[in-house]
MARBADO-534909 format. One line per 4 residues: number of its first residue (from 1); their letters; for each residue x, y, z of N, C-alpha, C, O, CB. Coordinates in Angstrom, 3 decimals, m for minus. Glycine has a CB too. Layout:
BEGIN
NUM = a = X:Y:Z:X:Y:Z:X:Y:Z:X:Y:Z:X:Y:Z ~ ...;
//
This chain:
BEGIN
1 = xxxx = 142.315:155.263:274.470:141.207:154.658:275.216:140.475:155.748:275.995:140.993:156.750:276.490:141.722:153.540:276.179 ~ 139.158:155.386:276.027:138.296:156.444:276.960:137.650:156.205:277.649:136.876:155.326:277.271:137.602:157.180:276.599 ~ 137.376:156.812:279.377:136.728:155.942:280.141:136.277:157.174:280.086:136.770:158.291:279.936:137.125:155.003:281.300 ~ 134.715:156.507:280.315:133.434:157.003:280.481:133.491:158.117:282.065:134.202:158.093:283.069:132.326:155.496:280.568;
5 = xxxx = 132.312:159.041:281.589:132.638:159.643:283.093:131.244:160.209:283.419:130.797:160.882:282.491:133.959:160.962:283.173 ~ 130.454:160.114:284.474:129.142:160.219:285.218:129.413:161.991:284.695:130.403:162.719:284.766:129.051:159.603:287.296 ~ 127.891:162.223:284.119:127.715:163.717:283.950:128.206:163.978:282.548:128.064:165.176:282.302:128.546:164.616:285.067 ~ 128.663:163.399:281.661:128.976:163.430:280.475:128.971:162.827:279.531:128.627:161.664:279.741:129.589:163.598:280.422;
9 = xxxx = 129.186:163.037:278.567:128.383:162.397:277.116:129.088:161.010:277.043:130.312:160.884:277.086:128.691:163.414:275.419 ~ 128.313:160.106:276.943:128.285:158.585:276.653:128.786:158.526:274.970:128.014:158.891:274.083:126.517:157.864:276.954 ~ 130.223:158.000:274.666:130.432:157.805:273.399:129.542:157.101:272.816:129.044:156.026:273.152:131.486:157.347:273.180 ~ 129.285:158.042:271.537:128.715:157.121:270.800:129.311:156.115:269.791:130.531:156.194:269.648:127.960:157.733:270.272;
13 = xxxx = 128.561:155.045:268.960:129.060:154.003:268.364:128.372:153.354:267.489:127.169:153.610:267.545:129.410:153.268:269.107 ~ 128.809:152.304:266.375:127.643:151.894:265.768:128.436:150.309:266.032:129.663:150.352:266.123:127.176:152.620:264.014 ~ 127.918:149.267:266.124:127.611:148.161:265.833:126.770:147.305:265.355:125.569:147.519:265.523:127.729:147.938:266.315 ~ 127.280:145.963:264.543:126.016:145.323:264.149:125.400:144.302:265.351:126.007:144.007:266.380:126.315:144.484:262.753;
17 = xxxx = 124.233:143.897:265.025:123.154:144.214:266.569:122.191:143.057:265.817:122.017:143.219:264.609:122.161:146.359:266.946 ~ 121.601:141.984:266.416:120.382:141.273:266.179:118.974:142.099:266.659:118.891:142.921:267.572:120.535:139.889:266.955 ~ 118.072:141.699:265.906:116.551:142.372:266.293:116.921:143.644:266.324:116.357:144.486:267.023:115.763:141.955:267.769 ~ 118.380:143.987:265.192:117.940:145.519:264.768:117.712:145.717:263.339:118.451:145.071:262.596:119.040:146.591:265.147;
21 = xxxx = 116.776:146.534:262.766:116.467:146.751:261.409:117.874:147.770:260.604:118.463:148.760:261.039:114.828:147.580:261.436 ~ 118.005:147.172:259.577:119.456:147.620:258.591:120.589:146.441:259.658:121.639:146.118:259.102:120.066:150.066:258.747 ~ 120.436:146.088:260.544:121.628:145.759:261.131:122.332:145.776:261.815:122.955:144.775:262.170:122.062:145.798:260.947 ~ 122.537:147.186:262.362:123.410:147.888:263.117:122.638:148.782:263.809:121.622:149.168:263.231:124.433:148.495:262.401;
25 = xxxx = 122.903:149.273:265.074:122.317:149.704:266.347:123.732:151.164:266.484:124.957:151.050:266.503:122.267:148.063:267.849 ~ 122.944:152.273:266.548:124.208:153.150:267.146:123.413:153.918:267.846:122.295:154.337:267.547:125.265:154.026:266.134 ~ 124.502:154.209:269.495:123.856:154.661:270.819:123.013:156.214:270.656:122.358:156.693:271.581:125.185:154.790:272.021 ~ 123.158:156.810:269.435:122.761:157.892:269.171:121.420:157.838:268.218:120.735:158.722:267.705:123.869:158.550:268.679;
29 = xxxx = 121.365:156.587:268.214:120.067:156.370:267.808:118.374:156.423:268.660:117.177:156.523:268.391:120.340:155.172:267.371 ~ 119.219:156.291:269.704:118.277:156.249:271.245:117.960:157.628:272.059:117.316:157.709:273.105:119.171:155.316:272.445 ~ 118.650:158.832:271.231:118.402:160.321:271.561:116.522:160.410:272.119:115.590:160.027:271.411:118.812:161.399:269.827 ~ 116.401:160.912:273.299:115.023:160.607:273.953:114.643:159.433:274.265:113.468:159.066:274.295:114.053:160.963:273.281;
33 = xxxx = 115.312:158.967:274.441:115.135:157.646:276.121:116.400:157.545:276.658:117.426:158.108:276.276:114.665:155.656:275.800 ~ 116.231:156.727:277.640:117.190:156.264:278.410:117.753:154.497:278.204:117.076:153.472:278.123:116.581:156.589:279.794 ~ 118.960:154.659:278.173:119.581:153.306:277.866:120.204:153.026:278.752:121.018:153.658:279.425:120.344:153.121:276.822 ~ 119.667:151.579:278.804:120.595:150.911:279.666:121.370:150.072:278.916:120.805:149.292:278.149:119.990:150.190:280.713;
37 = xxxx = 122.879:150.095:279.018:124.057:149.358:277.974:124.872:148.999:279.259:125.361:149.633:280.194:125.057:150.513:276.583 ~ 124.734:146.722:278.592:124.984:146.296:279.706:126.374:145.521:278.766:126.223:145.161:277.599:123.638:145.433:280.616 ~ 127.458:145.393:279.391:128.288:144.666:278.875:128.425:143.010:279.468:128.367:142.730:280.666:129.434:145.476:279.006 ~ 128.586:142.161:278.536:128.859:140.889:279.849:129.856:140.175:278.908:129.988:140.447:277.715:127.230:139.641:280.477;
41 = xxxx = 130.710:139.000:279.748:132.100:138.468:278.845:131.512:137.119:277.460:132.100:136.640:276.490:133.489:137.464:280.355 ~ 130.463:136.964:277.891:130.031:135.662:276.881:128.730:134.728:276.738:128.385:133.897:277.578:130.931:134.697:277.138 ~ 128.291:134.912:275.939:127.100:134.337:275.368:127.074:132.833:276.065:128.055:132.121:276.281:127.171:134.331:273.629 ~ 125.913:132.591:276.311:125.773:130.993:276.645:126.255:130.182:278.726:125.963:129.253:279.479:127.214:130.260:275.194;
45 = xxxx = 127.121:131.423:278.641:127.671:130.975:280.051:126.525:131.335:280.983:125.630:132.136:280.714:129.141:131.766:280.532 ~ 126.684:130.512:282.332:125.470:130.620:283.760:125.143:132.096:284.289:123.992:132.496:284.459:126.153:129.782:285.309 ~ 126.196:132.792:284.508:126.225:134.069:284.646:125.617:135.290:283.612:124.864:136.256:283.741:127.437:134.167:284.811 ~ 126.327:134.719:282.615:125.860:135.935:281.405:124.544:135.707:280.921:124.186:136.777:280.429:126.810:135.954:279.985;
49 = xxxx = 123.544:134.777:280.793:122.557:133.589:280.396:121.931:134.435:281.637:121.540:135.542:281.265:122.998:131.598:280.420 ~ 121.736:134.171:283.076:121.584:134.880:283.991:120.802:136.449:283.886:119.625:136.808:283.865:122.801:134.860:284.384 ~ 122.039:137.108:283.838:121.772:138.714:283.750:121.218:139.290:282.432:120.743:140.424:282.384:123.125:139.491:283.984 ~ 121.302:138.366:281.226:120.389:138.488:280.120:118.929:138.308:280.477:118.215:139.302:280.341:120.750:137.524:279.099;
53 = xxxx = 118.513:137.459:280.807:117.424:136.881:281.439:116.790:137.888:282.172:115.743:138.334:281.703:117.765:135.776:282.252 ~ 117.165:138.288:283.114:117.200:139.441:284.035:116.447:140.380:283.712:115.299:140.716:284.002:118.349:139.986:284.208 ~ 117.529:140.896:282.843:116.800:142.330:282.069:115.937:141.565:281.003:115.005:142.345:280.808:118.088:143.621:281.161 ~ 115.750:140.533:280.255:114.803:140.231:279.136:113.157:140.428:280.722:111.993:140.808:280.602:115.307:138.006:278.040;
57 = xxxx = 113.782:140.047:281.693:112.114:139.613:282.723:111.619:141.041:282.961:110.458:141.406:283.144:112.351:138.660:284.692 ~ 112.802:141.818:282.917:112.725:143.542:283.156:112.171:144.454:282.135:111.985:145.661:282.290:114.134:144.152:283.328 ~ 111.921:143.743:281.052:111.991:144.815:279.637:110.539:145.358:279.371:110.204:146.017:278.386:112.535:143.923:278.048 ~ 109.559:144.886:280.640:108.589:145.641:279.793:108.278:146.369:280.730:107.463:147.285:280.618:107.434:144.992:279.081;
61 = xxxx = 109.162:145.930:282.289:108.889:147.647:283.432:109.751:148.604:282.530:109.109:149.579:282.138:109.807:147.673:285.583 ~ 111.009:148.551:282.129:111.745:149.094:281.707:111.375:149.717:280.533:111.900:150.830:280.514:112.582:148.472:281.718 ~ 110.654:149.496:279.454:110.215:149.554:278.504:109.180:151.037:278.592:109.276:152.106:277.989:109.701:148.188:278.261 ~ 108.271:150.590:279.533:107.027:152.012:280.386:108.010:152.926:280.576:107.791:153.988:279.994:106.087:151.699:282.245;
65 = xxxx = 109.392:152.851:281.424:110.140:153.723:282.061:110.846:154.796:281.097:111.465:155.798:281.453:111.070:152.957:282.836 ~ 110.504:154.155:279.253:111.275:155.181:278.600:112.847:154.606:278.283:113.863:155.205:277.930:111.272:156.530:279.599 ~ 112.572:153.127:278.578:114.182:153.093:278.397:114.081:151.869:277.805:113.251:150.985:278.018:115.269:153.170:279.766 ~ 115.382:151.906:276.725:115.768:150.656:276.360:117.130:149.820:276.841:118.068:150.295:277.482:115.779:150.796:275.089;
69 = xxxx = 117.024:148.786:276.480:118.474:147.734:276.798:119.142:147.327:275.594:118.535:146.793:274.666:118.123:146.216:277.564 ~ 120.601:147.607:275.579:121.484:146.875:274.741:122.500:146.027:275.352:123.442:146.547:275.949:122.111:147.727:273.938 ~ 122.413:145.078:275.276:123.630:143.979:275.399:124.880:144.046:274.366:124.719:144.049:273.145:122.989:142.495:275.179 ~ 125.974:144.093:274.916:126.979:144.163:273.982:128.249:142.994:274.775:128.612:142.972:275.952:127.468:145.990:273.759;
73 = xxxx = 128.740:142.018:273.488:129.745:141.289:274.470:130.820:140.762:272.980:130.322:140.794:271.855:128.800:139.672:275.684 ~ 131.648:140.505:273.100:132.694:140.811:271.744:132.146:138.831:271.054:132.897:138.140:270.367:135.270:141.202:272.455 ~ 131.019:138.489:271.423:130.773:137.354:270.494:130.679:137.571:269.390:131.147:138.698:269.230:129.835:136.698:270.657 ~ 130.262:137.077:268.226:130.033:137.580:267.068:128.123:137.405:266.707:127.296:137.327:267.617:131.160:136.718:266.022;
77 = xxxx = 127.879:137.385:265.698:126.157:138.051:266.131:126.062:136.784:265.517:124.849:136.590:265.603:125.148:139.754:265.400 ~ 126.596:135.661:264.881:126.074:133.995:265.262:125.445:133.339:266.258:124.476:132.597:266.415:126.939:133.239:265.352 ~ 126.598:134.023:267.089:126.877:133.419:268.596:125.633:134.255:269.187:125.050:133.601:270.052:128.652:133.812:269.434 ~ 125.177:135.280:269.000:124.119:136.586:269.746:122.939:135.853:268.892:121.920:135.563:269.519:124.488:138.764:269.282;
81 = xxxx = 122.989:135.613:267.846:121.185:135.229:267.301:121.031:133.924:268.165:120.031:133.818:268.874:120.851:134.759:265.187 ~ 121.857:133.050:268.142:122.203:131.799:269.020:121.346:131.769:270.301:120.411:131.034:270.620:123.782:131.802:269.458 ~ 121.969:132.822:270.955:121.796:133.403:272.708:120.282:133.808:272.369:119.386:133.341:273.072:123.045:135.094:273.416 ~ 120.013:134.574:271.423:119.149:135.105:271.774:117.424:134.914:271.334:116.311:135.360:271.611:119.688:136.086:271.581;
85 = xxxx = 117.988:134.097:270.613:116.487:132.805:270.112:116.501:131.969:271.259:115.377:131.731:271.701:116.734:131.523:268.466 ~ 117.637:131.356:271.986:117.582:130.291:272.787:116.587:130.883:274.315:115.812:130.321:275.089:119.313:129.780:273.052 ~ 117.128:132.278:274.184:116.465:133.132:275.695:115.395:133.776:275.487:114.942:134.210:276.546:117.338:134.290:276.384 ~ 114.762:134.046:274.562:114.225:135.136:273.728:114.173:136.541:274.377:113.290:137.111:275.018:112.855:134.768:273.310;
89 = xxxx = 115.207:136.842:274.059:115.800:138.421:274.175:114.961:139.105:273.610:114.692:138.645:272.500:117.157:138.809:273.538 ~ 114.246:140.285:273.946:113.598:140.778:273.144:114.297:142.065:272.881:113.738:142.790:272.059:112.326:140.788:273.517 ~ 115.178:142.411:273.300:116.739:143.558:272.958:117.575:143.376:272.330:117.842:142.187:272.159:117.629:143.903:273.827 ~ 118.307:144.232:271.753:119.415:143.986:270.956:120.689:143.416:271.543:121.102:143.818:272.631:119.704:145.126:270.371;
93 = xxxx = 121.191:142.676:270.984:122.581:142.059:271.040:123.557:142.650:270.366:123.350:142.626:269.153:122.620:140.811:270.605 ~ 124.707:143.258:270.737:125.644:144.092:270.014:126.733:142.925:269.626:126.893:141.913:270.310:126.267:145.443:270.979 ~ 127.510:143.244:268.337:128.659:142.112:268.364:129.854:143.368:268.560:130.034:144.269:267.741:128.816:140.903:266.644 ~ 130.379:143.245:269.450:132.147:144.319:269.711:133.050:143.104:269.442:133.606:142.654:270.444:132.648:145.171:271.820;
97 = xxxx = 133.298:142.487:268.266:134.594:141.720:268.482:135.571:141.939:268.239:136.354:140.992:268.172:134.720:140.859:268.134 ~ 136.077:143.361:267.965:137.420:144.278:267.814:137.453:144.975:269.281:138.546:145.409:269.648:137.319:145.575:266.406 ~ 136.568:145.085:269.969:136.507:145.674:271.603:136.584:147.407:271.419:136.801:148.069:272.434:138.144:145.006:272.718 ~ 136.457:147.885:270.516:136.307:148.996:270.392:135.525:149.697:271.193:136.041:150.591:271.864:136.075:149.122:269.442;
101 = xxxx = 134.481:149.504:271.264:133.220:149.967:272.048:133.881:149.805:273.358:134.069:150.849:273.983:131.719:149.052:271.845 ~ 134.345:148.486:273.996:134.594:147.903:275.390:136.010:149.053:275.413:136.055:149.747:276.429:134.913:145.802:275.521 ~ 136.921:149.240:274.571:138.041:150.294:275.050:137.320:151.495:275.491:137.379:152.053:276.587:139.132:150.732:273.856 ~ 136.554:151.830:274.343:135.803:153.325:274.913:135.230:153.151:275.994:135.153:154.302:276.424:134.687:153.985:274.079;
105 = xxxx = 134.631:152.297:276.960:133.573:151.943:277.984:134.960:151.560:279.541:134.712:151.319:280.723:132.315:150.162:277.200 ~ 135.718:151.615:279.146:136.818:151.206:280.032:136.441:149.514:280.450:136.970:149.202:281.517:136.872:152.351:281.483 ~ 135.802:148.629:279.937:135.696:147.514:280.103:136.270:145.918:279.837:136.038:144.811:280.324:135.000:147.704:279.871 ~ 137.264:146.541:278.644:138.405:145.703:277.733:139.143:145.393:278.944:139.421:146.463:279.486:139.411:146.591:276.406;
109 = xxxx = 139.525:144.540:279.521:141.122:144.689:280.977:141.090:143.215:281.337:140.167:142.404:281.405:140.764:145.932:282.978 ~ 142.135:143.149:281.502:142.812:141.960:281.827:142.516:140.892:282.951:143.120:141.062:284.010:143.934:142.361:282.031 ~ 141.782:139.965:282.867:141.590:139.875:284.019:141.923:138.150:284.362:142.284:137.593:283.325:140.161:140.495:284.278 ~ 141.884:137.291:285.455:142.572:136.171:285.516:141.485:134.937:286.115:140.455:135.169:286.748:143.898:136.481:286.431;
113 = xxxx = 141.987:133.630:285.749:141.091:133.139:286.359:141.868:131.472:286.296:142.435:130.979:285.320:139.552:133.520:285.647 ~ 141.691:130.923:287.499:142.811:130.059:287.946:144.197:130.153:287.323:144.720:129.285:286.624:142.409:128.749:287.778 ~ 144.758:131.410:287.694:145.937:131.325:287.189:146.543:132.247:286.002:147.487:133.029:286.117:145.948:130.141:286.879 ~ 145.997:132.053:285.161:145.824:132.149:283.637:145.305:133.770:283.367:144.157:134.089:283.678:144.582:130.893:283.051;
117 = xxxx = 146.376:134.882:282.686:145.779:135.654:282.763:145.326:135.645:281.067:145.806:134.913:280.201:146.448:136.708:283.516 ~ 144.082:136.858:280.867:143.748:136.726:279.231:143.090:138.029:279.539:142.667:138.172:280.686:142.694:135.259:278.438 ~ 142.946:138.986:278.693:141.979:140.250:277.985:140.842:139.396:278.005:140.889:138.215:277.663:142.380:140.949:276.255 ~ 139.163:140.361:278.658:138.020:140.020:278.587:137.344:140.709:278.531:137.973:141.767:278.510:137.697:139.462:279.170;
121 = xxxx = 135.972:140.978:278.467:134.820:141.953:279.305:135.155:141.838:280.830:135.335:140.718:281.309:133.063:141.381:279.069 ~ 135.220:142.657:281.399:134.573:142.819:282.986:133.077:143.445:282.909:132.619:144.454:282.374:135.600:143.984:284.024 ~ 132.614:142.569:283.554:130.992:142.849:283.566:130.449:144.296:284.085:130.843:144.899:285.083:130.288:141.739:284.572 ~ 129.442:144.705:283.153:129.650:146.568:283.539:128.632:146.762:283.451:128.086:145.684:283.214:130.458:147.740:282.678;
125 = xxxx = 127.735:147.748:283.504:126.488:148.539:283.321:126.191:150.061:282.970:126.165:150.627:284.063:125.940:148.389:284.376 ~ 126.045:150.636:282.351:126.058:152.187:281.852:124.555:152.094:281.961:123.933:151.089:281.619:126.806:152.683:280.153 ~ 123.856:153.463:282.577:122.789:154.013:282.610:122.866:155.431:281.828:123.415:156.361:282.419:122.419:154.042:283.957 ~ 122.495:155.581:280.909:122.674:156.754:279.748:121.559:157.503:279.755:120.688:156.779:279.273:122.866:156.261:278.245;
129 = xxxx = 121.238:158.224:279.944:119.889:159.306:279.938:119.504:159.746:278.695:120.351:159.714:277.803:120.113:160.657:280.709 ~ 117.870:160.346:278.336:117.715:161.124:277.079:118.391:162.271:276.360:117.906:162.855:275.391:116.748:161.507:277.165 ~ 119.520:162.530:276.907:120.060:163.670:276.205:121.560:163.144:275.609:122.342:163.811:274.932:120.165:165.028:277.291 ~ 121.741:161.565:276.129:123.351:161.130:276.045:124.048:161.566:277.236:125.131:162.153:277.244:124.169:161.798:274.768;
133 = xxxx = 123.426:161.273:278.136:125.179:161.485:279.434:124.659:160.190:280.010:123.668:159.484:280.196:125.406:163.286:281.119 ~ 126.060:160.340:280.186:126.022:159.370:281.013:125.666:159.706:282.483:126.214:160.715:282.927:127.186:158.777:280.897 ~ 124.519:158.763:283.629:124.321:159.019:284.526:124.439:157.966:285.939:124.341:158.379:287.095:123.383:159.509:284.168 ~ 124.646:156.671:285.585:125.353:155.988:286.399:126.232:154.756:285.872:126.169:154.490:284.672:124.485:155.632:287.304;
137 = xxxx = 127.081:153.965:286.748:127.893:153.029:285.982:127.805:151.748:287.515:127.759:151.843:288.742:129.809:153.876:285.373 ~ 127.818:150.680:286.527:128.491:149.823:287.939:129.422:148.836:287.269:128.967:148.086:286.405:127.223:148.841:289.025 ~ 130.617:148.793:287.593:131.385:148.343:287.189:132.080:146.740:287.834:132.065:146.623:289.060:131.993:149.406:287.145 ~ 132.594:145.706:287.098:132.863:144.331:287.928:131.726:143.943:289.070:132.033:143.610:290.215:134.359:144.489:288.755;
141 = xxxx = 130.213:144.048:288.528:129.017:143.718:289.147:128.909:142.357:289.377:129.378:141.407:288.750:127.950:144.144:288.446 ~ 128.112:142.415:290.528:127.446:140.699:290.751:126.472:140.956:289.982:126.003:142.080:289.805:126.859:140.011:292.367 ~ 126.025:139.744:289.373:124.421:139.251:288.532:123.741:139.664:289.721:123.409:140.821:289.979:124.017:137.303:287.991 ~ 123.529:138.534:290.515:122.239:138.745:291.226:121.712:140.085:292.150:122.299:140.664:293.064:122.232:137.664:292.072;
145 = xxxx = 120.451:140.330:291.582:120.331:141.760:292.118:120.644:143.201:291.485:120.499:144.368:291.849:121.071:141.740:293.126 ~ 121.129:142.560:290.392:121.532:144.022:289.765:120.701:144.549:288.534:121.353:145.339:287.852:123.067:143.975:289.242 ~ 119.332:144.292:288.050:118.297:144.761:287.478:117.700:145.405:288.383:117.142:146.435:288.004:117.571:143.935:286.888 ~ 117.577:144.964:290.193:117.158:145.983:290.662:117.409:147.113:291.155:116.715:148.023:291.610:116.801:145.761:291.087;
149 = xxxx = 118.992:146.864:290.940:119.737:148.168:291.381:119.625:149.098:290.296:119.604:150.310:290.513:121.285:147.964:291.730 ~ 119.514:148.371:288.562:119.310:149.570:288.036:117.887:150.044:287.935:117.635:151.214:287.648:119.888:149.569:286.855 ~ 117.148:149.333:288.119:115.042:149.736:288.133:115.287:150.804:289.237:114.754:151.879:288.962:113.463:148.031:288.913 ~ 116.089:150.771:290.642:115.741:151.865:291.253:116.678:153.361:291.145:116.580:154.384:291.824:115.637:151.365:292.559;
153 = xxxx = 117.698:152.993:289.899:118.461:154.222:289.728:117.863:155.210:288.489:118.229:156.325:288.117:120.007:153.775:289.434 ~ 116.373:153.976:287.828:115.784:155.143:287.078:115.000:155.209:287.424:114.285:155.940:286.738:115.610:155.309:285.954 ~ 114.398:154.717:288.499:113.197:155.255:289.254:113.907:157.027:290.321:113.188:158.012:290.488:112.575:153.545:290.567 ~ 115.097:156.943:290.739:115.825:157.541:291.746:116.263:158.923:290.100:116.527:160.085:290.410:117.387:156.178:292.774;
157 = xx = 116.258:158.613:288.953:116.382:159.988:288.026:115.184:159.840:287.016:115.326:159.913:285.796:117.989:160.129:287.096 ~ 113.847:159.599:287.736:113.159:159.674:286.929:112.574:161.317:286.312:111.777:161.377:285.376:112.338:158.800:287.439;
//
């Protein structure tokens, strides 16, 4: 497993991806912009529905800024064309349903909820720069408020 580390190269990866052409989306495809790669635990839920939304209301400041958005959450890309006709996402939807990507991202972990523990996403954020490093992270985030925390961390490395 590999956790990501501020100042250094953002693994790359390929997954298959909605509203991407051939299919599949890999982070090294985005060499000269900046990405924002947001992880969340599940399609359809208040929260995740939420912070999709978010960044879909964000995508065309974000868009000027040189940067794109990928969503990645271990649904399968049924479940992501689903989400993302219903919201109209205008970003890609990643399917990780082996968590591969989420091991490399340190985001795969255990986490509990009344009781009951189970393996999930913990909700995360990677800010990736034009060259591939990684340049900020926020990790087990609240939704609300956190498109603007990242609008002012690429305004703050613009």
């Amino acid at each position: 497993m590999t956790i990501v580390q501020i100042g250094r190269p953002a693994p790359d990866f390929e997954l298959p991806a909605t509203n991407a052409s051939g299919g599949t989306v890999r982070l090294s495809d985005y060499l000269g912009k900046r990405v924002v790669l947001y992880f969340y635990p599940n399609d359809m839920t208040p929260a995740c529905t939420q912070q999709s939304c978010d960044f879909r209301d964000a995508s065309v400041a974000l868009g000027t800024a040189n940067t794109v958005v990928l969503g990645i959450s271990a649904n399968d890309l049924k479940s992501h064309d689903k989400f993302a006709k219903k919201y109209e996402l205008p970003f890609p939807l990643l399917a990780d349903t082996e968590h591969k990507v989420c091991d490399l991202y340190g985001v795969w972990q255990e986490k509990q909820l009344y009781g009951r523990k189970y393996m999930g996403i913990v909700r995360s954020t990677f800010l990736i720069d034009e060259n591939g490093l990684l340049i900020k992270e926020w990790r087990n985030l609240r939704v609300k408020g956190h498109v603007e925390e990242v609008k002012r961390a690429l305004a703050d490395n613009a």
